[in-house]
C-alpha angles and dihedrals in degrees: 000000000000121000123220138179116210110188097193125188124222149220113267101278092005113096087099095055091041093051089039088051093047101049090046103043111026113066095197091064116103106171138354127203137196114235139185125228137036093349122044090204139055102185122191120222129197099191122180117247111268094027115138102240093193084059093037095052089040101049099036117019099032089046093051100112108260099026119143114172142349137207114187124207116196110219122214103183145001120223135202 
């Protein structure tokens, strides 16, 4: 499995849509957060291994109604 974090910026009045959307319609997706600052979503991927992330954020996250924008952090290990 490979973890990935994708922060994603909306649409003026739309980060609820967007994480309702996310967690209902994208099975990858394990959590989403509200944040503050430059970007309203932290979204939680489990990916299989193998899959293509750059096809997987534009498909699925990018194409989610009221998305933005997206930023999208690898992550190696998990500790703890």
């Amino acid at each position: 499995m490979q973890t990935i974090f994708v922060m994603v910026k909306c649409a003026l009045g739309k980060a609820y849509d967007v994480a309702d959307a996310a967690v209902q319609s994208v099975e990858q997706v394990s959590e989403v957060h509200s944040t503050s600052g430059q970007y309203d979503l932290l979204v939680k991927c489990y990916l299989q291994d193998g899959d293509d992330i750059g096809h997987f954020v534009t498909e699925q996250i990018q194409t989610l109604p009221g998305v933005a924008d997206t930023f999208t952090i690898v992550a190696y290990k998990a500790f703890g």
